[in-house]
C-alpha positions as CSV (number, residue, x, y, z in Angstrom):
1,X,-57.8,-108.8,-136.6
2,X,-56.4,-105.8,-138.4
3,X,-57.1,-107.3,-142.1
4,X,-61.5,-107.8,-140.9
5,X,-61.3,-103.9,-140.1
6,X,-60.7,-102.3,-144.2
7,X,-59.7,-99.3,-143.2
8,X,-57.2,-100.2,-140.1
9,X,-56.1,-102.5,-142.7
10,X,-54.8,-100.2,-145.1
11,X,-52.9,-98.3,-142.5
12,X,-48.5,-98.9,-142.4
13,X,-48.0,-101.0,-139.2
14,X,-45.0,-101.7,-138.7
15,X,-43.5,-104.6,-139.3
16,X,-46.6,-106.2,-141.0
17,X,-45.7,-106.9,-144.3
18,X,-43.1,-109.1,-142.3
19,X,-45.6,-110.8,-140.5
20,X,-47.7,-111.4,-143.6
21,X,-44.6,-112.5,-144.9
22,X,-43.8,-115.3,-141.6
23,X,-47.8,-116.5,-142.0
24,X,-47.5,-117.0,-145.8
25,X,-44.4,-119.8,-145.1
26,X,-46.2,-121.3,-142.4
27,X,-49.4,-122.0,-144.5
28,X,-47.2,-123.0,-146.9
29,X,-45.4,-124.8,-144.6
30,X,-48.7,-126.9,-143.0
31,X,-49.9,-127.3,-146.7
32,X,-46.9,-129.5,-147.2
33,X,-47.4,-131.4,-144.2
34,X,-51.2,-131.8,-145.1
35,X,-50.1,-132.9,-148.7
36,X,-47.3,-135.5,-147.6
37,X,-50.1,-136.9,-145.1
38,X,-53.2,-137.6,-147.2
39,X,-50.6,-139.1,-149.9
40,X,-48.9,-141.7,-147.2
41,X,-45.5,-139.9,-146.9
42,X,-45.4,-139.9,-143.2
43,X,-47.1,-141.2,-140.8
44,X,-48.1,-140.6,-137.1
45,X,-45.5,-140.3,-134.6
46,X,-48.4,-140.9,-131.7
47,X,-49.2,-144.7,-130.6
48,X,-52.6,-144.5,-132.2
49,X,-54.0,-141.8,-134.8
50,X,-53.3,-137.9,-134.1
51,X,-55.3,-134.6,-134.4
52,X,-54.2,-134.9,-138.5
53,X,-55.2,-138.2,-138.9
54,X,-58.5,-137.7,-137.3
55,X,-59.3,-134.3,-139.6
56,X,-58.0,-136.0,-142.9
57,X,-60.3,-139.0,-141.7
58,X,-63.5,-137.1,-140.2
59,X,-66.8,-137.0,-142.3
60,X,-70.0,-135.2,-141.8
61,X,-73.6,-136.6,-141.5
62,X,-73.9,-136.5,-145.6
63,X,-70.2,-137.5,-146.1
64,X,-68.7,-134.6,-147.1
65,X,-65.2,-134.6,-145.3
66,X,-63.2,-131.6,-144.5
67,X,-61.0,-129.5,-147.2
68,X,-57.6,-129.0,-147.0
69,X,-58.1,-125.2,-146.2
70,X,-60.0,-126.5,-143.3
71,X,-57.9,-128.8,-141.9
72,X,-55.2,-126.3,-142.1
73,X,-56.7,-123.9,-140.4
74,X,-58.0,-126.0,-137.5
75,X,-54.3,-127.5,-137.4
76,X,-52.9,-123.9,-136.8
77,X,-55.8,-123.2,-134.3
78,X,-54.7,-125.6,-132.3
79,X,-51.0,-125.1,-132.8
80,X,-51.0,-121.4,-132.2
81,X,-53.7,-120.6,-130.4
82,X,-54.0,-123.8,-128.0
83,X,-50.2,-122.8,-126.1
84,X,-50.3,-119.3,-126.6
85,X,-53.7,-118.6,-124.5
86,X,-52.8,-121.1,-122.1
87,X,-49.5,-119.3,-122.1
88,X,-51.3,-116.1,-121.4
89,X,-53.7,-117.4,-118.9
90,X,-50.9,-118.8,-116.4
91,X,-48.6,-115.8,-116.8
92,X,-51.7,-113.8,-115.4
93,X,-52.7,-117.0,-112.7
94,X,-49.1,-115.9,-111.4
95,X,-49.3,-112.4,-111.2
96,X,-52.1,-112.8,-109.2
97,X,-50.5,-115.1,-106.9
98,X,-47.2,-113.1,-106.8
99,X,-49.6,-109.7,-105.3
100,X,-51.9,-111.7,-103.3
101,X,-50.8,-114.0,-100.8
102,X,-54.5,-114.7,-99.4
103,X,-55.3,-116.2,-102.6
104,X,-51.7,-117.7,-103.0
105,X,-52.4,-119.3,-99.7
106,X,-55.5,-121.2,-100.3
107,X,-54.3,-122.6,-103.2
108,X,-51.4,-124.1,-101.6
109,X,-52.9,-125.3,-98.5
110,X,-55.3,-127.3,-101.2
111,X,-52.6,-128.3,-103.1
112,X,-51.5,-130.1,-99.9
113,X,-54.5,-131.3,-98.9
114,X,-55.6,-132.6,-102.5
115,X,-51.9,-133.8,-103.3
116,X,-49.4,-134.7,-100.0
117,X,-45.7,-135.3,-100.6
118,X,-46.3,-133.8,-103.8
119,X,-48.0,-137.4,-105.5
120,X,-49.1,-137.6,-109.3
121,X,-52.6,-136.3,-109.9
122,X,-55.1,-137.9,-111.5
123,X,-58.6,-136.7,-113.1
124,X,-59.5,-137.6,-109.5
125,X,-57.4,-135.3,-107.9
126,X,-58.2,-132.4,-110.3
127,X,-61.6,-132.5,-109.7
128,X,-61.0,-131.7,-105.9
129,X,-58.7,-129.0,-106.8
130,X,-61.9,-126.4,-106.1
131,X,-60.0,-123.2,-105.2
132,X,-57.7,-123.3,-107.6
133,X,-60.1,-123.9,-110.3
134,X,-62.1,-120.6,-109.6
135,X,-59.0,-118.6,-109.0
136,X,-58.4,-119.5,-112.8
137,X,-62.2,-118.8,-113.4
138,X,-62.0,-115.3,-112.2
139,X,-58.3,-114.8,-113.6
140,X,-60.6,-115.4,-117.1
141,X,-63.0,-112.9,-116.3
142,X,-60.7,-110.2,-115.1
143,X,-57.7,-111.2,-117.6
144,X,-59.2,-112.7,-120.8
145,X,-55.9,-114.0,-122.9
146,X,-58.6,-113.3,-126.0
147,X,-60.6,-109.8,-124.8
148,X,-61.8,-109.6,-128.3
149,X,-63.7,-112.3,-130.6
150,X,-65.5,-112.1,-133.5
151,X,-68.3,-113.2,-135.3
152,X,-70.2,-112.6,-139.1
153,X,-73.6,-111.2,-139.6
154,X,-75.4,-114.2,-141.6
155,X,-79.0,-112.6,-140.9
156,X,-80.2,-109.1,-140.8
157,X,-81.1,-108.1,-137.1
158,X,-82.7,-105.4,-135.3
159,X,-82.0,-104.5,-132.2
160,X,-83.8,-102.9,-129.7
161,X,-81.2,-100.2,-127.6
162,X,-82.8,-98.4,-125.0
163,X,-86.4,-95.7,-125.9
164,X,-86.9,-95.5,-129.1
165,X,-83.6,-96.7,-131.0
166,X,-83.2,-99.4,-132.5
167,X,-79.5,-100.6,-134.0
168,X,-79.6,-102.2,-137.5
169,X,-77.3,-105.0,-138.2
170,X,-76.6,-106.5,-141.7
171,X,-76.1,-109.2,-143.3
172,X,-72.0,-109.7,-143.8
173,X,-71.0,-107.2,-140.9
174,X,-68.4,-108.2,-138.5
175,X,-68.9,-107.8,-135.3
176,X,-66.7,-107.9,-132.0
177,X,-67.6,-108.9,-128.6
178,X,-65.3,-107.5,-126.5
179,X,-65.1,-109.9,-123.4
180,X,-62.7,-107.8,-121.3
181,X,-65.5,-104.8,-120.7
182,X,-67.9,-107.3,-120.7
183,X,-66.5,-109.3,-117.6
184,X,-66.4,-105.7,-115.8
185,X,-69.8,-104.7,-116.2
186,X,-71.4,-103.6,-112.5
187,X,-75.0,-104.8,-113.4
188,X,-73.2,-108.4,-113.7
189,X,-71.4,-108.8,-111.3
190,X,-70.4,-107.4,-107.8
191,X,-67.0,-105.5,-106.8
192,X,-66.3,-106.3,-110.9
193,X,-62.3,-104.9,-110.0
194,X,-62.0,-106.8,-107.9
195,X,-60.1,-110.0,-107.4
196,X,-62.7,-112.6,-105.8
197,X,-62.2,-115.9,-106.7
198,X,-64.9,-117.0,-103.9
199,X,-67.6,-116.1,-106.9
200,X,-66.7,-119.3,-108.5
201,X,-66.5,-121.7,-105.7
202,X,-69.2,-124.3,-106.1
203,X,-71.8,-125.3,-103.5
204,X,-70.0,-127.6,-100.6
205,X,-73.3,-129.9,-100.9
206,X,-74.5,-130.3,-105.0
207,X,-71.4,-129.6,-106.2
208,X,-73.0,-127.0,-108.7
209,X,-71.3,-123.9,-110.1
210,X,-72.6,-120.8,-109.0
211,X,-75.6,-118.9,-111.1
212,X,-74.3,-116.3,-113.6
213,X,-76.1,-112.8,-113.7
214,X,-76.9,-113.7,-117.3
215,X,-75.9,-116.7,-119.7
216,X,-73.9,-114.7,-121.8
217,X,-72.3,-112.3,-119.4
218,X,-69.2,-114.6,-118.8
219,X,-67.5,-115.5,-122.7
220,X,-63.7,-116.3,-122.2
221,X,-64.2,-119.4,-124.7
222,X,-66.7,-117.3,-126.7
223,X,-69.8,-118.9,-126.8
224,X,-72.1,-121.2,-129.3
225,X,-71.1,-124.0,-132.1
226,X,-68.0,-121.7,-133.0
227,X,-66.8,-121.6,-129.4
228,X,-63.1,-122.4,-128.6
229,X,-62.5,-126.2,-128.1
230,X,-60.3,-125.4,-125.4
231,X,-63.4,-125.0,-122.9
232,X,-63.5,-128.4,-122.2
233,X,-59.8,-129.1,-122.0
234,X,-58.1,-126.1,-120.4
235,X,-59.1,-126.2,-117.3
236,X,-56.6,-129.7,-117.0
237,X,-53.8,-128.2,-118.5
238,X,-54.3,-124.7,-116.1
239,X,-54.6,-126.7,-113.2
240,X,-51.7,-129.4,-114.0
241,X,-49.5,-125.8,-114.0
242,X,-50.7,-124.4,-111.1
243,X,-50.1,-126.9,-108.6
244,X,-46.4,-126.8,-108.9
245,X,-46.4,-123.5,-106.7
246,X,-43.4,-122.7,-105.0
247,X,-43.9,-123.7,-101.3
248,X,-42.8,-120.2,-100.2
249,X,-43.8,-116.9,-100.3
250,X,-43.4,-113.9,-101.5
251,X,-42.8,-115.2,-105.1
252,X,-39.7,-113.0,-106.5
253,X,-39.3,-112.8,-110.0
254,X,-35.7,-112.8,-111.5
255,X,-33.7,-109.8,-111.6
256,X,-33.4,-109.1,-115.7
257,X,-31.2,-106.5,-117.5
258,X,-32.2,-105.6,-120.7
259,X,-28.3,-104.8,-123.1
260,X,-30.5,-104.5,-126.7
261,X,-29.9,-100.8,-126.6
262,X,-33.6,-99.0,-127.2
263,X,-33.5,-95.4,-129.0
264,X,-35.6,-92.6,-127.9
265,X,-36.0,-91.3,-132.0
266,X,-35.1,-88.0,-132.4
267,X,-38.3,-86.5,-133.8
268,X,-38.3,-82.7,-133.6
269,X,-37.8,-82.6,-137.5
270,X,-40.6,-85.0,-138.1
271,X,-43.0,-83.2,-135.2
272,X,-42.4,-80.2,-137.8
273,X,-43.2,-82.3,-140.8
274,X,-46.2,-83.2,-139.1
275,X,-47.5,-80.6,-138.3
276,X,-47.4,-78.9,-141.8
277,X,-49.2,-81.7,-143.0
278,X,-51.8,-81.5,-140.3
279,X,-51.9,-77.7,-141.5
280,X,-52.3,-78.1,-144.9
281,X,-55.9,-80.3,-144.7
282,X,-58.1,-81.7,-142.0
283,X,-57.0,-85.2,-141.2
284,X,-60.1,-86.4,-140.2
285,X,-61.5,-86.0,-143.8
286,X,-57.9,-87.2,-145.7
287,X,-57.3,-90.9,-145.7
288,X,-54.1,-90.1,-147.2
289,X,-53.2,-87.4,-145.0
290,X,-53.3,-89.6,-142.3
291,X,-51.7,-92.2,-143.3
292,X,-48.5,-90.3,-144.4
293,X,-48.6,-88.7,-140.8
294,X,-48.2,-91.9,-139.7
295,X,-45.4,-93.3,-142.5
296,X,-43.4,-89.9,-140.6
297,X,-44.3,-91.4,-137.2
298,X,-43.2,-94.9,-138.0
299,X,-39.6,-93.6,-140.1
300,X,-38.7,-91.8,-137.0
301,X,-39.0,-94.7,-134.6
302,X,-37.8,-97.3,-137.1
303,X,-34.5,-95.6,-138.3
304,X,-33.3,-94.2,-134.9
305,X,-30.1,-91.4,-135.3
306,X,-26.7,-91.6,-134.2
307,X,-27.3,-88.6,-131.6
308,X,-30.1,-90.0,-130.2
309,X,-30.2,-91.3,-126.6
310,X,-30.5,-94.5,-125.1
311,X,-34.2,-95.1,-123.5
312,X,-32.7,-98.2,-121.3
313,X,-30.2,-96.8,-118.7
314,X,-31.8,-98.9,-116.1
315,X,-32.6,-102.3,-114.7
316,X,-36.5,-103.7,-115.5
C-alpha cells in the first residue's frame, strides 16, 4: 500500500527496508517452489492435486495458461492474506462477544440448538447456524480486516459530485475505496455504530438475505471479477471458529505482562533540532525538509538513551 502512493513511498518508515528485505526472500523463496514444481521435483503432499497443481495446470478460453509471476502471486494471496484476514475477523467476532453478552447469548443458545452435546457439523449444520452468521456479517461491516482496497483507472471517467462539479478520473490512477467509512455511512444504514447483528438475519420464511441500501454500499470482499475469493469460503471457516464458544460467561482474557522493556526516547534535543529545521523553510513546500524532520523523529525512537525511562511499569 505505501509503494502505490509515490510520495508516502519515498518517506523513511521504519523498518521498511527490512520488510522489503523479508518479501524479496519469500518471492524468492515461492519462485523456487514454483520452479521445482513445474520441473517434477516434488510433488503434492494432498490425496489429489493442490492449489499449485491446479494454477500450473489451469488454461484460459484461448489456452494461454498462467505465468509464473501469476501463480506466485495468487499462491502468496492465499498464503498470506487467506489466515491473516480470517485471523483478523475472529479476533474482532470475540471482542464483540467478550462486551456483549446479548449477542454472546444468542449465539450460544444456537450453537446448542444447531449442535447438542457438542456433535461434528456438517454443511448441514452450518447452514442453520443463522445468528451467528450475521453476527460475523455485521462484525465485517463495522470491523473490516481490509478497510482499504484498491483498484487502477483503465478508462477515463467523469463523475458527476453534487451542482455543478464534476471529478475527473484518468486513465492509470489508483484509487482506494475505503470500506471502513463506507460501512458507517448514515444514508445506508440505520444506527451505523451500532452493533446490530439483527440487520443480517434472513427472512424466517424465503430464507432470503435482507435488501441492502445500495449494491455497493456493503464491500468487505471488495466487489467485481477482482473480488477476494474468500467470499465464498469464509463464512465456513468463521463459523467452524465460532461455535467452539466457551459455555460461560463473561469471557476473561489472560492476565499478560509485558518484560521487553519499551523506552520513552529522550527527545528534547531532537524537539530543538526540529524546530530549527521547521524555521529555516516551510515544510509544506520542502519534500526534503520533511523528510529529514522525520529521519530526527525516527533516530530518536529507534536508538533510545541510557537515561531514558521505561514506558512499561505496568501490567496490560
Amino acid at each position: 500500500m505505501i509503494d502505490r502512493i509515490p510520495i508516502i513511498a519515498q518517506l523513511p518508515f521504519w523498518y521498511k527496508p527490512i520488510l522489503d528485505k523479508g518479501c524479496r526472500e519469500v518471492a524468492e523463496f515461492v519462485d523456487q517452489i514454483i520452479a521445482d514444481r513445474r520441473h517434477g521435483r516434488s510433488t503434492s503432499q494432498c490425496s489429489g492435486p493442490d492449489i499449485l497443481d491446479i494454477l500450473l495446470s489451469a488454461v484460459d478460453a484461448e489456452g494461454k495458461s498462467f505465468s509464473d509471476q501469476e501463480i506466485k502471486e495468487q499462491a502468496l494471496t492465499f498464503v498470506f492474506a487467506g489466515h491473516e484476514t480470517t485471523g483478523t475477523l475472529m479476533t474482532w467476532a470475540i471482542y464483540v462477544l467478550m462486551t456483549n453478552e446479548e449477542v454472546w447469548r444468542a449465539c450460544r443458545d444456537e450453537v446448542n440448538r444447531v449442535l447438542p452435546n457438542g456433535i461434528e457439523p456438517t454443511n448441514e449444520h452450518m447452514s442453520e447456524l443463522v445468528v451467528c452468521e450475521a453476527v460475523l456479517q455485521e462484525t465485517l461491516r463495522l470491523y473490516p480486516p481490509a478497510p482499504l482496497f484498491g483498484r487502477q483507472c483503465i478508462r477515463e471517467h467523469t463523475i458527476d459530485s453534487g451542482g455543478n462539479h464534476q471529478l475527473r478520473i484518468p486513465v492509470g490512477i489508483s484509487i482506494l475505496i475505503n470500506t471502513y467509512v463506507l460501512h458507517r455511512r448514515a444514508d445506508f444504514w440505520p444506527r451505523p455504530l451500532e452493533f446490530d447483528y439483527t440487520r443480517w438475519m434472513r427472512d424466517p420464511v424465503t430464507g432470503h438475505k435482507p435488501k441492502l441500501a445500495h449494491p455497493f454500499c456493503y464491500l468487505p470482499f471488495a466487489a467485481g471479477s477482482r473480488n477476494c475469493i474468500a467470499s465464498d469460503i469464509y463464512k465456513n471457516h468463521a463459523l467452524r471458529i465460532e461455535i467452539h464458544l466457551p459455555s460461560a460467561y463473561p469471557m476473561q482474557p489472560p492476565e499478560v505482562i509485558i518484560t521487553t522493556p519499551i523506552y520513552h526516547p529522550n527527545v528534547n534535543e531532537k524537539n530543538r533540532l526540529c524546530d530549527q529545521r521547521l524555521n529555516a523553510t516551510s515544510l509544506w513546500n520542502n519534500k526534503a525538509a520533511l523528510i529529514e524532520v522525520l529521519e530526527i523523529i525516527v533516530d530518536a525512537l529507534d536508538n533510545p538513551k541510557a537515561e531514558d525511562s521505561p514506558a512499561n511499569t505496568g501490567l496490560f
